[in-house]
VOFI-11320 format. One record per residue: residue number from 1; x, y, z of N, C-alpha, C, O in turn. Coordinates in nm, 4 decimals. Layout:
{node NUM,{X,Y,Z},{X,Y,Z},{X,Y,Z},{X,Y,Z}}
...
//
This chain:
{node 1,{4.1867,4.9720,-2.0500},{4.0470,4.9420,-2.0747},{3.9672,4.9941,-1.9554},{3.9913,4.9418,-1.8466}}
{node 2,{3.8552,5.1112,-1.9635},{3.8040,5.1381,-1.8835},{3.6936,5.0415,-1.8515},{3.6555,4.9567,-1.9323}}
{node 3,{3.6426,5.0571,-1.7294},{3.5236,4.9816,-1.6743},{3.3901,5.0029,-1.7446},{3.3065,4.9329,-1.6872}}
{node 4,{3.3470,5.0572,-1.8250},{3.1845,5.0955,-1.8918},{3.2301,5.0240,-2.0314},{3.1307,5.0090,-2.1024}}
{node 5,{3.3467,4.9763,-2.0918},{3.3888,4.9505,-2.1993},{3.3776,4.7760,-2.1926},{3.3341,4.6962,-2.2755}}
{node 6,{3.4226,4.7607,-2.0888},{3.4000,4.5913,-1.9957},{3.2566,4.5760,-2.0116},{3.2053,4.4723,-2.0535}}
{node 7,{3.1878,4.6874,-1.9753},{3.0516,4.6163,-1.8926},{2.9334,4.6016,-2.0235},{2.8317,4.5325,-2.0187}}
{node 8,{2.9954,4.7183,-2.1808},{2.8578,4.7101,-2.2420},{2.9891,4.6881,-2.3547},{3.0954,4.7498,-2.3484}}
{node 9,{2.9559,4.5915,-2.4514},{3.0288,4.5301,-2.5649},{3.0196,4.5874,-2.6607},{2.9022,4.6089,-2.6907}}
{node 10,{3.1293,4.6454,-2.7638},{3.0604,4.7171,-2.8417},{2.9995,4.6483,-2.9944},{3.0135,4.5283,-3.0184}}
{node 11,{2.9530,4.7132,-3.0600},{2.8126,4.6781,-3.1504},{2.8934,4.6860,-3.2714},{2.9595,4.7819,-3.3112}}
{node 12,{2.8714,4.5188,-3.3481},{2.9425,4.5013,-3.4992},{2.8334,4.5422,-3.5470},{2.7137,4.5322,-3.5201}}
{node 13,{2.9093,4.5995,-3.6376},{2.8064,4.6092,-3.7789},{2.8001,4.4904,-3.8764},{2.8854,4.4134,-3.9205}}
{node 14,{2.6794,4.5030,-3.8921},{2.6312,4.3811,-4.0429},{2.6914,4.3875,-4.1635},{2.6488,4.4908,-4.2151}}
{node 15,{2.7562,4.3418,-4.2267},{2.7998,4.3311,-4.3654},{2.6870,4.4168,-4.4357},{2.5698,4.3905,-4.4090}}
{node 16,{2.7183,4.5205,-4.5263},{2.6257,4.5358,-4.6332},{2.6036,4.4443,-4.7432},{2.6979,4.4231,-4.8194}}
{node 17,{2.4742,4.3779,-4.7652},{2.4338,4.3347,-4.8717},{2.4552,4.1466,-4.8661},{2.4602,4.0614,-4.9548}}
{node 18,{2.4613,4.1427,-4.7587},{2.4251,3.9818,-4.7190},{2.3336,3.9467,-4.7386},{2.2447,4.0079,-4.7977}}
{node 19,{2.3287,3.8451,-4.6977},{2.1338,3.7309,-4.7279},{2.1236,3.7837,-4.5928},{2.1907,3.7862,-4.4896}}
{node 20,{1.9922,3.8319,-4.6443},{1.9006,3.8248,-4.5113},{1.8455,3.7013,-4.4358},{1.8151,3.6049,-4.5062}}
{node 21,{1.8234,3.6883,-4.2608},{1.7956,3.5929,-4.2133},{1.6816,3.5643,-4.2316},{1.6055,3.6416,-4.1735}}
{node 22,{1.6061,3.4424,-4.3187},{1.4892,3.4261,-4.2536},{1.4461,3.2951,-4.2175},{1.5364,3.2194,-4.1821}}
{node 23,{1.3234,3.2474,-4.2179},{1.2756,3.1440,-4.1165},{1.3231,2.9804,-4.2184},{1.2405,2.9214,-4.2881}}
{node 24,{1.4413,2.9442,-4.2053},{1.4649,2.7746,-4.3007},{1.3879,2.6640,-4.2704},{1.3149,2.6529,-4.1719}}
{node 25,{1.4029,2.5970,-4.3421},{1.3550,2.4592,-4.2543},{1.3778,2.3731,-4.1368},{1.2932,2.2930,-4.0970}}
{node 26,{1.4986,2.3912,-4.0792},{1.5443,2.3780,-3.9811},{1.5011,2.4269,-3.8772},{1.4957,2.3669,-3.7699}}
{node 27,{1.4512,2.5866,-3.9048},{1.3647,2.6335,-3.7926},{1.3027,2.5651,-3.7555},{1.3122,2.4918,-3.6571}}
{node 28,{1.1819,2.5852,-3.8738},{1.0355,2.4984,-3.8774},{1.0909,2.3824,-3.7552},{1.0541,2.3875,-3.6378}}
{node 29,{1.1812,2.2846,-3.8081},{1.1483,2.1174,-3.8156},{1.1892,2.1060,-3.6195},{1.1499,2.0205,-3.5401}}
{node 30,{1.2656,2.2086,-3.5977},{1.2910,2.1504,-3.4503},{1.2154,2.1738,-3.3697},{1.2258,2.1042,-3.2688}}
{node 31,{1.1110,2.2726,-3.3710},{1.0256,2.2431,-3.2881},{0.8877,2.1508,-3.2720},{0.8023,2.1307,-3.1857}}
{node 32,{0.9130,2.1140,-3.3852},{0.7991,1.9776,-3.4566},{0.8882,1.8483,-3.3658},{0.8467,1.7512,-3.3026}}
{node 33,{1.0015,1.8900,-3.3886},{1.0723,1.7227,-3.3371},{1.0803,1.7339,-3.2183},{1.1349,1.6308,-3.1791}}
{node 34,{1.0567,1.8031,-3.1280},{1.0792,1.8284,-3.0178},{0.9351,1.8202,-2.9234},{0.9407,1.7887,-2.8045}}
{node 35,{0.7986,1.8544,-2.9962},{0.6524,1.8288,-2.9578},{0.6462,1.7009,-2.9938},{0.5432,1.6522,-2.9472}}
{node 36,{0.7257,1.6016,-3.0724},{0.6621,1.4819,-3.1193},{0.7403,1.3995,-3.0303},{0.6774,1.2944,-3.0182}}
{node 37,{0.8449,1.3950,-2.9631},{0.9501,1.3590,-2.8845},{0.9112,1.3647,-2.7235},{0.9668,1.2945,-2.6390}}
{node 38,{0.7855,1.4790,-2.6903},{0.7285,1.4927,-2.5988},{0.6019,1.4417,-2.5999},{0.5663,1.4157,-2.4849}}
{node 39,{0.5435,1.4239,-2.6579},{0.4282,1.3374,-2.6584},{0.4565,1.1787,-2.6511},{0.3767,1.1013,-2.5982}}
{node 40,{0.6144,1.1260,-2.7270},{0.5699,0.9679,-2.7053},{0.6518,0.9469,-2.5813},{0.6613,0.8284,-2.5496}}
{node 41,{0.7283,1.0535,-2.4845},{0.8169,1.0498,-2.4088},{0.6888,1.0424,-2.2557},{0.6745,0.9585,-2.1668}}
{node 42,{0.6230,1.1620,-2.2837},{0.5489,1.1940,-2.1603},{0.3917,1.2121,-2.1684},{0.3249,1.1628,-2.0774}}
{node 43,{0.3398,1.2673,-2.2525},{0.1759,1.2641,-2.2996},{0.1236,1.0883,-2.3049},{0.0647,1.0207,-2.2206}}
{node 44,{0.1636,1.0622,-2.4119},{0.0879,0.9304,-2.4345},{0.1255,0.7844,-2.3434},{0.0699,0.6770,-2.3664}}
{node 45,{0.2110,0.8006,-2.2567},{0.1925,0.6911,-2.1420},{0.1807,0.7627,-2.0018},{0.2337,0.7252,-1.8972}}
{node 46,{0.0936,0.8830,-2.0225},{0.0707,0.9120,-1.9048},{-0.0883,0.9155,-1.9235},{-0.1680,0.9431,-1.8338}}
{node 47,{-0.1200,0.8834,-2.0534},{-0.2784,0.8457,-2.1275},{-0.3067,0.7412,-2.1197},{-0.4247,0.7103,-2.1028}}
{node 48,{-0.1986,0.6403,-2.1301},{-0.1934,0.4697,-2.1338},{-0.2578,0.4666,-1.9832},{-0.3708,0.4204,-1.9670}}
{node 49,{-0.1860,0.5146,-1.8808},{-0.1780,0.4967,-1.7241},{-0.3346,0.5350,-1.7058},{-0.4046,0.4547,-1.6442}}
{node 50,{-0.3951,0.6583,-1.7584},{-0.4962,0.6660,-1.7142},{-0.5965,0.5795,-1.7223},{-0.6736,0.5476,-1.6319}}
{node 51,{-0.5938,0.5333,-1.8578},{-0.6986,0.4498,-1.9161},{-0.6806,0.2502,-1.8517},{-0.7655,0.1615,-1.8598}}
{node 52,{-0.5507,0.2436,-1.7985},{-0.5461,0.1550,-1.7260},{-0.6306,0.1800,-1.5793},{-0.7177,0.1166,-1.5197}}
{node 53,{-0.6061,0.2226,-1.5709},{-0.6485,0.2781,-1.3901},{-0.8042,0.2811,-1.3903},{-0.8732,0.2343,-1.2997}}
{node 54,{-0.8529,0.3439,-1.5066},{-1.0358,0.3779,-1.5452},{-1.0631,0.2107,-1.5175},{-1.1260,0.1672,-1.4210}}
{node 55,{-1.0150,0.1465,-1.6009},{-1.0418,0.0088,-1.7112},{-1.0716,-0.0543,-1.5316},{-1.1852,-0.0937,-1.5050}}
{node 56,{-0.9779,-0.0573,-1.4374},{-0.9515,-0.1311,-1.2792},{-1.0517,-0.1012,-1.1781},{-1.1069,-0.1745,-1.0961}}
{node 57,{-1.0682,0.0829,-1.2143},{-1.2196,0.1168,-1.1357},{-1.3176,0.0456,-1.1922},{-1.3948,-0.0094,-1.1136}}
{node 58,{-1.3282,0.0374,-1.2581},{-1.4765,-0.0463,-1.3560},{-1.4695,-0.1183,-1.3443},{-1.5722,-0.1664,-1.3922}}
{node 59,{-1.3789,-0.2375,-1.2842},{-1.3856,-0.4084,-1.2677},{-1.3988,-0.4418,-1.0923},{-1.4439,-0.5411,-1.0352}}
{node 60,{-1.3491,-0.3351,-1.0460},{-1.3658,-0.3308,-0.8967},{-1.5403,-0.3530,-0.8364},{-1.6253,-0.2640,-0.8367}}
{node 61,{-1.5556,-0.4631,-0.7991},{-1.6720,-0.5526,-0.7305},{-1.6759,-0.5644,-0.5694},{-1.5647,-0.5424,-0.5214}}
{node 62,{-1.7571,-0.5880,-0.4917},{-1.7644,-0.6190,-0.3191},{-1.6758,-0.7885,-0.3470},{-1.6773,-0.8764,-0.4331}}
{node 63,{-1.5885,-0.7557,-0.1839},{-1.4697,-0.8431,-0.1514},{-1.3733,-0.7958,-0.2020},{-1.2703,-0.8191,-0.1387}}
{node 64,{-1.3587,-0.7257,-0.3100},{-1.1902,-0.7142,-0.3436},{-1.0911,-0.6444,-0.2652},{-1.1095,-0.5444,-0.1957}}
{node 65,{-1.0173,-0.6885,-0.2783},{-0.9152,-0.6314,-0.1348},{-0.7974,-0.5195,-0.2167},{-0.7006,-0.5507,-0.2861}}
{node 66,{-0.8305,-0.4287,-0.1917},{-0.7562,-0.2879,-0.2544},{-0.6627,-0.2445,-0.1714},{-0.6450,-0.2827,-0.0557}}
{node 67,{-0.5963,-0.1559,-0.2366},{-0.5076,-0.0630,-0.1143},{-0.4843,0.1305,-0.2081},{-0.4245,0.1772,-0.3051}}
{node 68,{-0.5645,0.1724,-0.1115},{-0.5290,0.3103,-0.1831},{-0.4433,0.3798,-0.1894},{-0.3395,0.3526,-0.1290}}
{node 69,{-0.4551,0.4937,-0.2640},{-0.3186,0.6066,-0.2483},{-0.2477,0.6337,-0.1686},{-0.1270,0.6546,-0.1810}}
{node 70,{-0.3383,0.6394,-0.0344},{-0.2742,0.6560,0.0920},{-0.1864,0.5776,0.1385},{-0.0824,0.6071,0.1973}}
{node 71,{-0.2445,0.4354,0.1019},{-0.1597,0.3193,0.1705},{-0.2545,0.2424,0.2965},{-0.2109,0.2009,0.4038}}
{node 72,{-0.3880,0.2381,0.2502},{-0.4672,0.2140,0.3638},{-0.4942,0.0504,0.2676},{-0.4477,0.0385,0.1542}}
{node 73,{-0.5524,-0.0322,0.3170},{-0.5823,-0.1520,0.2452},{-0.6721,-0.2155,0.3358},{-0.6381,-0.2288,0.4533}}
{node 74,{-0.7946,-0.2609,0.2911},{-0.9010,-0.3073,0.3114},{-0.9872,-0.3889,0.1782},{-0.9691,-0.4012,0.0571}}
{node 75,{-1.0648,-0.4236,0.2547},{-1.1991,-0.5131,0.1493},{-1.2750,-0.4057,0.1038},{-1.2950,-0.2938,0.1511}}
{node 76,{-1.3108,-0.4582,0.0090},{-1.4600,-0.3672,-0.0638},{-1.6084,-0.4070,0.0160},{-1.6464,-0.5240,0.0215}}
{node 77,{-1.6679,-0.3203,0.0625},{-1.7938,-0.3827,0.1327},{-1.9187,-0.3126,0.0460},{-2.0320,-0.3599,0.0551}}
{node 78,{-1.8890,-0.1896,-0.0438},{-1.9443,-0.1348,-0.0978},{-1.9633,0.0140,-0.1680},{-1.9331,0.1255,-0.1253}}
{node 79,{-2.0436,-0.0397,-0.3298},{-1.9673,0.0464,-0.4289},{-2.0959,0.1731,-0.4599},{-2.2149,0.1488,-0.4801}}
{node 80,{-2.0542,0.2604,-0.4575},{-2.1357,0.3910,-0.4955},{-2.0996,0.4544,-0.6643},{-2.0217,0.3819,-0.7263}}
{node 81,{-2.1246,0.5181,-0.7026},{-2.1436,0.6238,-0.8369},{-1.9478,0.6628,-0.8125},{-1.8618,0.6046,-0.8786}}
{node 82,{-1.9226,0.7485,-0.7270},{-1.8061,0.7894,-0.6570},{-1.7235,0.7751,-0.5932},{-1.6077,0.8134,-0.6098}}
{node 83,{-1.7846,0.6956,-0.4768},{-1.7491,0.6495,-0.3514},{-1.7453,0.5208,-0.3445},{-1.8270,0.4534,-0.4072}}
{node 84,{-1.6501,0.4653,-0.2673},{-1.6636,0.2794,-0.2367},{-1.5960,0.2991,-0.0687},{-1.5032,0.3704,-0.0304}}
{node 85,{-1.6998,0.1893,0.0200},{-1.6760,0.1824,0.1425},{-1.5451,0.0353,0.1594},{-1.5332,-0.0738,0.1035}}
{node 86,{-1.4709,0.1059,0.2613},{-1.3427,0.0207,0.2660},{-1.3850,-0.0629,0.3801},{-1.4607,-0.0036,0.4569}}
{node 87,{-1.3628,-0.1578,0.4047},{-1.3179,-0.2287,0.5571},{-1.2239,-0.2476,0.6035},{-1.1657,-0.3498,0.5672}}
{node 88,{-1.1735,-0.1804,0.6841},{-0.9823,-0.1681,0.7157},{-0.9710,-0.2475,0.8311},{-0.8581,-0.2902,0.8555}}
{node 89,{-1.0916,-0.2864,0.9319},{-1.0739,-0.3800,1.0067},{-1.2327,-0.4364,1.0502},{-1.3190,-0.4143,0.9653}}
{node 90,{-1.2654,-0.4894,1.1442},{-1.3366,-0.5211,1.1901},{-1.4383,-0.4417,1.2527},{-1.4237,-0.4082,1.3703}}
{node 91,{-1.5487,-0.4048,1.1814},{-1.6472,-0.3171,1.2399},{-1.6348,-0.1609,1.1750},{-1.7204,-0.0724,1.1717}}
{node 92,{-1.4805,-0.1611,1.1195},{-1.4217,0.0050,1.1346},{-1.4705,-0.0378,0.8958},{-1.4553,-0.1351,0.8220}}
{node 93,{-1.5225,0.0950,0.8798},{-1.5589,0.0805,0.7435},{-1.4615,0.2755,0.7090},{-1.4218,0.3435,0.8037}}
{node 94,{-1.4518,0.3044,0.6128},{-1.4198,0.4209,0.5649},{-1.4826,0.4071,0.4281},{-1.5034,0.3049,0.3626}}
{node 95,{-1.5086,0.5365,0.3997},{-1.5554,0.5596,0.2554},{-1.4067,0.6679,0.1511},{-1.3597,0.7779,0.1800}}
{node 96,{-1.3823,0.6003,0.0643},{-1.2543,0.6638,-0.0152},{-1.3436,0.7229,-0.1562},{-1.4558,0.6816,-0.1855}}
{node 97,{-1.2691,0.8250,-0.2322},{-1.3123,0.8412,-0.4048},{-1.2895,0.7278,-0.4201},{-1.2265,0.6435,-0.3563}}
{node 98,{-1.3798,0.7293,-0.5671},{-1.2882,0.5278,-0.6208},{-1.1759,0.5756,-0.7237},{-1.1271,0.4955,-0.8034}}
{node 99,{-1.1328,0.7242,-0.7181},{-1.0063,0.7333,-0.7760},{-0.9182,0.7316,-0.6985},{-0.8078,0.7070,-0.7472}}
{node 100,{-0.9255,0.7582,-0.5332},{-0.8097,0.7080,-0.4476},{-0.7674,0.5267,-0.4382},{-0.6544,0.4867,-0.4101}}
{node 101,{-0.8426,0.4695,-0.4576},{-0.8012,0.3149,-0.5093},{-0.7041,0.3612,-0.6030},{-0.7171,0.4447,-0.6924}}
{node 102,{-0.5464,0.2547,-0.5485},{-0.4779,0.2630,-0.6254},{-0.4008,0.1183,-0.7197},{-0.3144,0.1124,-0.8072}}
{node 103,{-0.4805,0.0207,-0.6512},{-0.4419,-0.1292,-0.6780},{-0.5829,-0.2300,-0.6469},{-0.6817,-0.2033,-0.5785}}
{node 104,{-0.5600,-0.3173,-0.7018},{-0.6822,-0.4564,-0.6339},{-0.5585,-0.5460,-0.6468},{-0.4828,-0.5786,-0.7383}}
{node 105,{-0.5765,-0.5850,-0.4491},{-0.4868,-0.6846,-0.4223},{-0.5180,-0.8233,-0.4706},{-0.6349,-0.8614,-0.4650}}
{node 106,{-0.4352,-0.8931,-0.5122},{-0.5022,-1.0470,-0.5627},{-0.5324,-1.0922,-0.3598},{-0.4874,-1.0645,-0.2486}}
{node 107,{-0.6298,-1.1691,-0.4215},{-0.7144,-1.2482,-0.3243},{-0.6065,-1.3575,-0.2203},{-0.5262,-1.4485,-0.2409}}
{node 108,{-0.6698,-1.2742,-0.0867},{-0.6001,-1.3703,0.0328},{-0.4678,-1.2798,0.0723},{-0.3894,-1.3134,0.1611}}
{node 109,{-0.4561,-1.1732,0.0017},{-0.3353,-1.0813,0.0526},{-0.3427,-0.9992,0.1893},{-0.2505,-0.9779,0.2681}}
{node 110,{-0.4307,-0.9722,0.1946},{-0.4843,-0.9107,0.3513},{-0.4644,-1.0558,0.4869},{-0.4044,-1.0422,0.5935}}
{node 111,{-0.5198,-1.1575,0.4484},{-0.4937,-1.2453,0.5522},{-0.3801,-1.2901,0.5528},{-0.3326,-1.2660,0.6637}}
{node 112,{-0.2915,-1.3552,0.4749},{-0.1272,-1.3422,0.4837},{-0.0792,-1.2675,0.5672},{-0.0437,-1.2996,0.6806}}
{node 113,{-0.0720,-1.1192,0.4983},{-0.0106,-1.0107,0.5931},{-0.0213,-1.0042,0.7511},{0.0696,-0.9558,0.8186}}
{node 114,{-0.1537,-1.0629,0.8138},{-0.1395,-1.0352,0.9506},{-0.0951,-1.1300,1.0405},{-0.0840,-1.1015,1.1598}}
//
């Protein structure tokens, strides 16, 4: 067996006068089951998550004690269109998106901690 005989396979021929291949239902159906399998797997509770998270910005009021994406956690001292000012300590304020809020701590969690 020479080496070019190894490297390229040689070529069957087709039966004369077979069924031709064409598109069954089986085609069709697996890629239907496979978009519908991805949507309740990964699309629609990553829709749930959002609309939770919206629902938390919108209830977020002055005093609530948050902790953002970062991992920074402070009081709410005040809420803008966009923006909400943090109090991370005494005197020291930061302004975050109010999509970097990533939680509202239940009340009295900041004084515990220290």
């Amino acid at each position: 067996m020479n080496l070019l005989a190894f490297l390229i396979p040689a070529a069957h021929a087709q039966a004369a006068g077979g069924q031709p291949q064409g598109m069954g239902l089986t085609t069709l159906l697996f890629p239907i089951i496979l978009i519908a399998i991805m949507y309740f797997l990964m699309i629609r509770p990553q829709m749930k998550r959002q609309k939770e998270h919206k629902a938390m910005l919108d209830k977020i009021k002055v005093g609530d004690e948050v902790l953002t994406n970062g991992g920074i956690a402070g009081v709410v001292t005040k809420i803008g269109d966009n923006f909400v000012t943090v109090e991370v300590a005494d005197n020291v304020n930061i302004r975050v998106q109010k999509g970097a809020v990533g939680n509202v701590l239940p009340a009295g969690t900041l004084k515990s901690a220290v």
